[in-house]
C-alpha positions as CSV (number, residue, x, y, z in Angstrom):
1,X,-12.9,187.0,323.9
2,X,-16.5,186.3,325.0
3,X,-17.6,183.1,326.3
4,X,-20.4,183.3,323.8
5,X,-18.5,184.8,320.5
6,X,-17.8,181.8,318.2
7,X,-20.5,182.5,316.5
8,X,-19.6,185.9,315.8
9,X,-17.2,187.7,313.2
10,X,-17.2,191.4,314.7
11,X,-16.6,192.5,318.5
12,X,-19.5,193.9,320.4
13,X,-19.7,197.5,320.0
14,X,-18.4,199.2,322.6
15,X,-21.5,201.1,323.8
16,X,-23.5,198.1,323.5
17,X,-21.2,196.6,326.0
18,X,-21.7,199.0,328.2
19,X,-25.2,199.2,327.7
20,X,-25.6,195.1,327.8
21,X,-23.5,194.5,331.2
22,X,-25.5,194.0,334.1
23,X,-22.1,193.4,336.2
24,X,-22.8,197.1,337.8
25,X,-25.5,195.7,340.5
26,X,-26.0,192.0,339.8
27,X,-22.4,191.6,341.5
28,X,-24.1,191.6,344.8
29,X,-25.3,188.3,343.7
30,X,-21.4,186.9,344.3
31,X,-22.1,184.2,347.0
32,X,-25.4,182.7,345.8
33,X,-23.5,182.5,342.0
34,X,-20.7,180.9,343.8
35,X,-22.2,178.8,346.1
36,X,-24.5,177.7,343.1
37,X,-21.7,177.0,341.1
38,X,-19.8,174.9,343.8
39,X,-23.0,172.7,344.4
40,X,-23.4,171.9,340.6
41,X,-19.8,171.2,340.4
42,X,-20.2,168.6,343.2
43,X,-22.7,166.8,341.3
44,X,-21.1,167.0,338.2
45,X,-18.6,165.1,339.9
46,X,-20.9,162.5,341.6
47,X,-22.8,162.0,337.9
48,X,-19.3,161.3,336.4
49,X,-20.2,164.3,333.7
50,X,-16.5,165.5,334.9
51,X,-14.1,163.7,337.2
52,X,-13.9,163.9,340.6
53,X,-10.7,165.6,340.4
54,X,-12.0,168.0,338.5
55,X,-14.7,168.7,340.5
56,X,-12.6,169.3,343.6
57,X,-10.1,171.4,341.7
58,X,-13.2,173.2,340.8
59,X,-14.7,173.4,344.1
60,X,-11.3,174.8,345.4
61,X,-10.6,177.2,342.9
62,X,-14.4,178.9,343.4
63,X,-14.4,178.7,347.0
64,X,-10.8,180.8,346.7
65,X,-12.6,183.5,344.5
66,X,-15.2,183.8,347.2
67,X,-12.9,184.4,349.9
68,X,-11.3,187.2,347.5
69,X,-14.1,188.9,347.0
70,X,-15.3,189.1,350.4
71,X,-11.7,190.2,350.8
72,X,-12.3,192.9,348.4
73,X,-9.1,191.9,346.2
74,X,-11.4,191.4,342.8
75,X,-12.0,193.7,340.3
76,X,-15.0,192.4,338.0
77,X,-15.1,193.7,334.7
78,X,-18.0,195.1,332.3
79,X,-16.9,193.2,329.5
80,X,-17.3,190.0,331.1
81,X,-21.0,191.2,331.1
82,X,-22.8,189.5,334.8
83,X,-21.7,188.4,337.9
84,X,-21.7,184.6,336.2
85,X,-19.3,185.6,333.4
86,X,-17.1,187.3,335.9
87,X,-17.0,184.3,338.1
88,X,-16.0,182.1,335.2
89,X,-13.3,183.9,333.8
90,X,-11.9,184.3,337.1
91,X,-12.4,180.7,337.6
92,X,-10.6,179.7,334.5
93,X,-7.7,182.3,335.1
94,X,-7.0,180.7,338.7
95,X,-7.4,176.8,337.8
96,X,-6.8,176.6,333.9
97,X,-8.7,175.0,331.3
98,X,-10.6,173.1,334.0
99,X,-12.2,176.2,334.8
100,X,-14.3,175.8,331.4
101,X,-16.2,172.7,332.0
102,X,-18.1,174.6,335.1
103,X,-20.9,175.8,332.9
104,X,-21.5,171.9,331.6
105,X,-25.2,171.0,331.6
106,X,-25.9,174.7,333.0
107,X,-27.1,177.8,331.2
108,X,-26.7,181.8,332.7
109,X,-30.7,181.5,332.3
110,X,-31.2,178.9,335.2
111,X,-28.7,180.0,336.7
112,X,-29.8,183.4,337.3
113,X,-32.9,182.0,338.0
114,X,-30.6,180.0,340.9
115,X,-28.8,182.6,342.3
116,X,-31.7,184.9,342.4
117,X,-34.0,182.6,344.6
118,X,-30.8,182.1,347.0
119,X,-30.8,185.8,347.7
120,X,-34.4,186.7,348.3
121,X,-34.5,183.3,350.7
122,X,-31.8,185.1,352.5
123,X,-33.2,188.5,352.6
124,X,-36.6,187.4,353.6
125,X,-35.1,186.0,356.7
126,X,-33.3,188.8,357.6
127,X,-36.5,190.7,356.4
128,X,-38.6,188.9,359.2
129,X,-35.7,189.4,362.3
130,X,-36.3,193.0,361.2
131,X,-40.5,192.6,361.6
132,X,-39.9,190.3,364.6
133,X,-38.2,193.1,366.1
134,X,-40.7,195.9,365.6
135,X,-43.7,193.5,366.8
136,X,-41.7,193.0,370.5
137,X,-41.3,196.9,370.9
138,X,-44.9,197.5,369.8
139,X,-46.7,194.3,372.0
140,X,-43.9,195.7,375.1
141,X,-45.1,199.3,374.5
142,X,-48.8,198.8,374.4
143,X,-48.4,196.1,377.7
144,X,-46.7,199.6,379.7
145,X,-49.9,201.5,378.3
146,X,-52.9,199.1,379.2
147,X,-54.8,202.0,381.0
148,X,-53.3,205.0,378.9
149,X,-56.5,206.4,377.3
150,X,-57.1,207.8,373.7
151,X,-59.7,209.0,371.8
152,X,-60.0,206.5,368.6
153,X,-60.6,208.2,365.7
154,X,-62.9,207.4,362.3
155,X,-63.0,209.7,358.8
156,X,-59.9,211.4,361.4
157,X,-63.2,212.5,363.9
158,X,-63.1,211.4,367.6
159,X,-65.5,208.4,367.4
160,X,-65.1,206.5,370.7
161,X,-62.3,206.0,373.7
162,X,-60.0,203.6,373.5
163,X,-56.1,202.7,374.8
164,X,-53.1,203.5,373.6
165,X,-52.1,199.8,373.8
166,X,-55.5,199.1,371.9
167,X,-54.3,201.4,369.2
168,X,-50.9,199.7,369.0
169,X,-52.0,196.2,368.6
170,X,-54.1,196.8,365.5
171,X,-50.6,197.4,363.6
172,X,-48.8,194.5,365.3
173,X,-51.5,192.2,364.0
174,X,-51.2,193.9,360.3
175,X,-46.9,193.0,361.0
176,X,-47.7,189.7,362.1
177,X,-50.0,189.0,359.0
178,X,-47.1,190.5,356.9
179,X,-44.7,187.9,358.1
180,X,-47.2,185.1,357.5
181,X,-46.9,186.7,353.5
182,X,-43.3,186.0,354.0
183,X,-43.4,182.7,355.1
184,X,-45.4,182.3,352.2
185,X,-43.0,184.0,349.9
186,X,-40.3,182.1,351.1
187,X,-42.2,178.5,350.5
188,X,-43.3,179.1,347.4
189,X,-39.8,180.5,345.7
190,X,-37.8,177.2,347.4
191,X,-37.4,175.6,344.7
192,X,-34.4,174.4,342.9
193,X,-34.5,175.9,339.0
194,X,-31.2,174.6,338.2
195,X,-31.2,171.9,335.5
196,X,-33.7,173.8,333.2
197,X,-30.4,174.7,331.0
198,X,-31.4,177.3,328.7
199,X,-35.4,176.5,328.5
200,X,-36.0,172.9,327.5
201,X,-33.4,171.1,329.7
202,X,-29.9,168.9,329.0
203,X,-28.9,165.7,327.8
204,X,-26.5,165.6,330.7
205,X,-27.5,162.9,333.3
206,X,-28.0,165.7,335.9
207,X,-29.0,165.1,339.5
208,X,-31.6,167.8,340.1
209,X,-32.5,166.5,343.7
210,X,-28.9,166.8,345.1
211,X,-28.2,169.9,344.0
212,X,-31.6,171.1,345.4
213,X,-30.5,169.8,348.6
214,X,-27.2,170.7,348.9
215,X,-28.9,174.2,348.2
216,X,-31.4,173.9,351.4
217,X,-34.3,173.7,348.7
218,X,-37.5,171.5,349.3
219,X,-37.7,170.3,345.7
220,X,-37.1,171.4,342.1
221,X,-38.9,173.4,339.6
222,X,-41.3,171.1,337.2
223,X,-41.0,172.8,333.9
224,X,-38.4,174.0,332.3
225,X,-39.3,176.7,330.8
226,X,-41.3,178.2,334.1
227,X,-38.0,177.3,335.6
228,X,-36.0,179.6,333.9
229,X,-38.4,182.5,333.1
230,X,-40.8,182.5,336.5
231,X,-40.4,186.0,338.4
232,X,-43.8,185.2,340.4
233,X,-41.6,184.6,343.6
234,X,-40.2,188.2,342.7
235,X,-43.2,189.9,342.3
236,X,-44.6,187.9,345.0
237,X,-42.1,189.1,347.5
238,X,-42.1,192.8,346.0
239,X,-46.4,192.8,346.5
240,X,-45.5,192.0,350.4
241,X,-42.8,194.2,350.4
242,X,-45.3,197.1,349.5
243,X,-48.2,196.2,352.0
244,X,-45.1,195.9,355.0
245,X,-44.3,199.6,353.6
246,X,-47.8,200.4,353.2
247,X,-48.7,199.4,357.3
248,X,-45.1,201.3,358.1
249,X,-45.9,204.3,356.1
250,X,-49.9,204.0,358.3
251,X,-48.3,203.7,361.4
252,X,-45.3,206.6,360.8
253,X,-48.6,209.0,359.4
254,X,-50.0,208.9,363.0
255,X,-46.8,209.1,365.0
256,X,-46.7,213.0,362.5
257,X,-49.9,213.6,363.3
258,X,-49.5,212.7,367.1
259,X,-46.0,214.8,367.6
260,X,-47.8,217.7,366.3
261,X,-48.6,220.7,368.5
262,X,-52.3,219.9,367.6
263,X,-52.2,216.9,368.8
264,X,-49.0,216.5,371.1
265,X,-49.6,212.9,372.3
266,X,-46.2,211.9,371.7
267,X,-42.7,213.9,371.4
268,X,-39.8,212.2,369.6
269,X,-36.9,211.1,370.3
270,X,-33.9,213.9,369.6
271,X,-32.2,211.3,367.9
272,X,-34.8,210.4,365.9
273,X,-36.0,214.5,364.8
274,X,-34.3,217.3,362.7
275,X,-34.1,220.8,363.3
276,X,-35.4,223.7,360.5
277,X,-32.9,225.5,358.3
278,X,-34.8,228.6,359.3
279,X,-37.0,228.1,361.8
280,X,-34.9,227.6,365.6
281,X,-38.1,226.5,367.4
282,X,-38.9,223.2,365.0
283,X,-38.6,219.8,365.8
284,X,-39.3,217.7,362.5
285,X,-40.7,214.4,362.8
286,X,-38.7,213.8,359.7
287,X,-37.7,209.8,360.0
288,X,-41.4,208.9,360.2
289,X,-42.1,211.4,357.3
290,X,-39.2,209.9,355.1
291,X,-40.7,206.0,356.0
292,X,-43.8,207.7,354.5
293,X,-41.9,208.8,351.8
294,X,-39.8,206.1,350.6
295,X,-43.4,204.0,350.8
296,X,-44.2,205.0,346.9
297,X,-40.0,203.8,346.2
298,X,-40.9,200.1,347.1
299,X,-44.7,200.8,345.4
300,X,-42.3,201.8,342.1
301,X,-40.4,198.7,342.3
302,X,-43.4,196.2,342.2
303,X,-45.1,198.6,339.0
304,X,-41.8,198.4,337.3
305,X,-41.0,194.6,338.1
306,X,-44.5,193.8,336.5
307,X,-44.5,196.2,333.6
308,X,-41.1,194.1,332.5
309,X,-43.2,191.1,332.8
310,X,-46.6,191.3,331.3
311,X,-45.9,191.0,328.1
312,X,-43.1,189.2,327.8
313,X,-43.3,185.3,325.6
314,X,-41.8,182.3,327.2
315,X,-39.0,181.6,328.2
316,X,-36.5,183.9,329.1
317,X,-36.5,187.1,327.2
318,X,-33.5,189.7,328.2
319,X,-36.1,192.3,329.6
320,X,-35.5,189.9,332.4
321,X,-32.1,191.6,333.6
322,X,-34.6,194.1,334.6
323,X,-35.9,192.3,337.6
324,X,-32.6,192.5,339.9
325,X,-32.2,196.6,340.5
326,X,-36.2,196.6,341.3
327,X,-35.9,193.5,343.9
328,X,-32.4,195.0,345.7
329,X,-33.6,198.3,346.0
330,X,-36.8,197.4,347.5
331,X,-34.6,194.9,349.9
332,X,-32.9,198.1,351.1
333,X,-35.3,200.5,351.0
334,X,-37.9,198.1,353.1
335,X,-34.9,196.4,355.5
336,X,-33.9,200.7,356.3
337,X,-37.1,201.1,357.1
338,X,-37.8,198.9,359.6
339,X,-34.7,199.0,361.1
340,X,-34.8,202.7,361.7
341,X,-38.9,202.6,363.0
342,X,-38.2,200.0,366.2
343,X,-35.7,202.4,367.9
344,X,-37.8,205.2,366.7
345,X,-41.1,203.8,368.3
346,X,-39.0,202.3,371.7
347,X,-37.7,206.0,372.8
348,X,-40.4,208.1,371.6
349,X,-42.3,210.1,374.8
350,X,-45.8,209.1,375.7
351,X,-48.1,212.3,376.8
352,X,-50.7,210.6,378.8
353,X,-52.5,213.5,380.4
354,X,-52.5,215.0,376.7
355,X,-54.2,211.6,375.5
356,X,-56.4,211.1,378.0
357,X,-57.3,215.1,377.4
358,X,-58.5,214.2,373.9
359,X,-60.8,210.9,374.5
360,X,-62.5,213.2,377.1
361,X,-63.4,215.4,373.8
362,X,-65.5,215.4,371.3
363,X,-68.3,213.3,372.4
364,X,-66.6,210.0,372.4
365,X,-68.8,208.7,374.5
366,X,-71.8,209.5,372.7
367,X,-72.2,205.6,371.9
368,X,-72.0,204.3,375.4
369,X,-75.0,206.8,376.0
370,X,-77.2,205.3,373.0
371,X,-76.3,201.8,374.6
372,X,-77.0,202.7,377.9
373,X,-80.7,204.2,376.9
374,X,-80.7,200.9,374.4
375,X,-79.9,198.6,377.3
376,X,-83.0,200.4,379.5
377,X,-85.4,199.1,377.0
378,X,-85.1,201.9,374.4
379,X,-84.7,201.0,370.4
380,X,-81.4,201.5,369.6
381,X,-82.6,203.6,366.5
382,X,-84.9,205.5,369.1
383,X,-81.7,206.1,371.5
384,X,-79.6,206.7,368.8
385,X,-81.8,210.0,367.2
386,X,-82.5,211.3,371.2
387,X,-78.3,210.8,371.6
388,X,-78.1,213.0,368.7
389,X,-80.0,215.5,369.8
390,X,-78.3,215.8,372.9
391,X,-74.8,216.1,371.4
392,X,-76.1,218.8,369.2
393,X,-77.6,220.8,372.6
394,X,-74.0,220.3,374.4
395,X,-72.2,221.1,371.2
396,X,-74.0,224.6,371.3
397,X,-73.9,225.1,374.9
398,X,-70.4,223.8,374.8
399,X,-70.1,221.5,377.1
400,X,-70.0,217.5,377.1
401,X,-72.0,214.8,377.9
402,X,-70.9,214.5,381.3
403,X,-71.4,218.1,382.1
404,X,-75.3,218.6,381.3
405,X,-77.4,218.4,384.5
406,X,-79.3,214.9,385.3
407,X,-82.3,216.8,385.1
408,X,-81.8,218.6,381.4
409,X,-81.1,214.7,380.6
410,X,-84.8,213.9,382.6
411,X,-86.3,216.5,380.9
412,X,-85.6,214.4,377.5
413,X,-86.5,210.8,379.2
414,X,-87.6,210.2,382.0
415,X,-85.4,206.9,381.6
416,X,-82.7,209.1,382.2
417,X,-81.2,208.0,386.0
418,X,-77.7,209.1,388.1
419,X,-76.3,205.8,386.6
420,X,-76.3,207.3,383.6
421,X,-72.7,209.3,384.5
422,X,-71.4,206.1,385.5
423,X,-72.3,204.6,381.7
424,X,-70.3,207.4,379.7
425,X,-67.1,207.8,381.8
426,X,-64.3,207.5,379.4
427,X,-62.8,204.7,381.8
428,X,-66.1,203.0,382.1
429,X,-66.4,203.3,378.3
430,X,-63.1,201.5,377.7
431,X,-63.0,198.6,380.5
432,X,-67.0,197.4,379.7
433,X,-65.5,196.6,376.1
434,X,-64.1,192.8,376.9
435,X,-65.2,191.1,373.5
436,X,-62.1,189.3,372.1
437,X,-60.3,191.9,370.4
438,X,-61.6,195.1,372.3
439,X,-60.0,198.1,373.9
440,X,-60.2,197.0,377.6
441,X,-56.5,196.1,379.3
442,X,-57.8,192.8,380.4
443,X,-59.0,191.8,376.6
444,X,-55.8,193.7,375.2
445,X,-53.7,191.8,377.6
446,X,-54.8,189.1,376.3
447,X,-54.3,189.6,372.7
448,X,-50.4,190.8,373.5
449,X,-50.1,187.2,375.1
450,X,-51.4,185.3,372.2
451,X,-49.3,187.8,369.7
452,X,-46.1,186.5,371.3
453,X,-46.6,183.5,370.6
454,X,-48.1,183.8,367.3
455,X,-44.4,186.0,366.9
456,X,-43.0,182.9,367.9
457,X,-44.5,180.6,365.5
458,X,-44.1,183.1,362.5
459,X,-40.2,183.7,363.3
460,X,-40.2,179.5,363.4
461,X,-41.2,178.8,360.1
């Protein structure tokens, strides 16, 4: 018999049932349901809304159901609908009648609204050990390649030199900023729902505060009816959960691009590649291409996750069953991720002849030369058209800047001096750029140093 069914005269339909039960994925909710259930229990108890016997014989009974599950001894059912359902009935078949007075002052609508907060608390701190991790291996990475040397690249064009370690500091800064959106995730979904019954609250003499504290939450929800329908802590988490994808999916684009024969700054790990079906001499960069891939996955979750909400009248509506396969597949899909990119990133081969090759190309130092003509008294705008005109006379005589005689440069402006080859050596270029948060080792150095311990702070909260 359903819990629910005195107020019906015919059995649910059997593929309604089916179609209804949400028991299929929403059992990964176990613990939080039961460690829910065990706190409310508790203050049943303390309230005197059951006796403290009861309370402890209901405490007992749940904590043995959680140890059987973890165990791997428990079945659930279908037609005990959800993971709440499931837990009750095997509450009541373990401890008797007892059993029934669990769900006192409690409906499934706060607390699947409970149980739900529980988990992404959880998974957004396992979520950040998994960022932490990535941040290290990319601040250690770019403090071993201080002086390896790169051409940086706009619209994909060579635009100026940089360093390697320069390059990889812009995407730990866009990791650390994603954990500060988890922090912020995490603050604003701790927050105890439970007491908001079914939307307008109990007549039970609940304490609210207890359980929230029992729970590790800093306070409860304010309305009830926000309480039991609010998925903004959902949505909230699945928005940072597709910018973190977004930077991963950035970062794994130029590791393809960099492993490839055009490019060949970079060669991948063997453990982290695949081999061709067809073709014997491949060596597919096909972890970074699959982060790239599963990207749009975690983009689908959000779209979905807010198409079930937009239009949906308060309180809770049963669209909202919706919300659980979008949140734990974008858990997995993001947590794979970035557990698969920090080994990926730590063994991959640095070519730094090949890099150093390419920042030595395609006029990167083009800029340096304007600057040097500006910083001789020229207008920038002056220096700027003459610089242009000079790339465009090496570009046909194929040469670079550093290859055209002193004397063709004379022959422009007579400002032109020998100093001028000092001004636009790709070293030169990188190491004169110490403004906080340029490409020179000693400024970069610096920025690793204060990322640690902005890691530190992050990983704290």
């Amino acid at each position: 018999m359903k819990l629910w069914g005195g107020r019906f005269e015919k059995t649910t339909d059997a593929l309604v049932e089916d179609f209804h039960s949400s028991i299929r994925f929403d059992q990964r909710l176990y613990k939080q349901d039961i460690l829910g259930s065990i706190a409310h229990a508790k203050m049943l108890g303390s309230v005197g809304v059951i006796t403290e016997d009861e309370a402890a014989q209901l405490i007992e009974g749940l904590q043995g159901i959680l140890t059987e599950i973890q165990a791997g001894s428990v079945e659930f059912e279908i037609g005990a609908e959800d993971i709440h359902m499931n837990v009750e009935k095997l509450l009541t078949e373990k401890i008797g009648p007892t059993g029934k007075k669990l769900h006192t002052g409690r409906s499934r609508n706060d607390q699947v609204a409970l149980d739900l907060r529980l988990y992404l608390r959880e998974e957004i701190d396992q979520t950040k050990t998994y960022v932490g991790n990535l941040v290290r291996t990319l601040l250690n990475i770019a403090q071993e390649h201080l002086e390896t040397w790169m051409p940086g690249y706009t619209h994909l064009q060579k635009a100026q030199p940089i360093t390697l370690a320069h390059h990889l500091m812009a995407y730990s800064q866009m990791f650390l900023r994603d954990l500060g959106r988890l922090n912020d995730t995490r603050k604003r979904l701790n927050v105890s729902p439970l007491g908001s019954g079914a939307m307008a609250g109990t007549t039970f003499p609940l304490d609210r505060e207890k359980v929230a504290g029992d729970l590790g939450f800093d306070g409860v929800t304010l309305n009830s009816l926000d309480g039991v329908s609010d998925r903004d802590f959902a949505l909230e988490f699945l928005a940072g959960a597709s910018i973190l994808m977004m930077h991963l999916s950035r970062l794994c684009e130029e590791l393809v691009l960099w492993s490839s024969g055009e490019f060949q700054f970079i060669s991948m790990d063997d453990g982290y590649s695949t081999g061709s079906s067809i073709m014997p001499q491949k060596k597919n960069p096909d972890v970074a291409e699959l982060v790239r891939g599963k990207t749009g996955r975690v983009y689908g979750d959000l779209v979905a996750l807010l198409t079930v909400m937009k239009g949906l009248p308060l309180a809770y509506n049963k669209d909202m069953q919706e919300d659980k396969e979008q949140v734990f597949d974008a858990v997995d899909t993001l947590q794979k991720c970035l557990i698969v990119v920090e080994p990926m990133l730590r063994t991959m081969q640095v070519h730094k002849d090949a890099m150093a090759w390419g920042a030595k190309g395609g006029f990167t130092n083009a800029t340096d030369l304007a600057d040097y003509l500006a910083k001789k008294g020229v207008p920038f705008r002056e220096a700027h058209e003459l610089v242009g005109r000079i790339v465009l006379h090496c570009t046909k005589k194929g040469i670079g800047l550093e290859e055209l005689a002193l004397s063709d440069y004379q022959a422009l402006s007579p400002v032109f001096d020998q100093d001028l080859f000092d001004a636009i050596g790709i070293e030169h270029c990188v190491r004169a750029r110490k403004l906080i948060g340029g490409p020179s080792p000693e400024t970069v150095a610096q920025g690793i140093q204060i990322s640690h311990e902005t890691l530190k702070q992050l990983l704290a909260e």
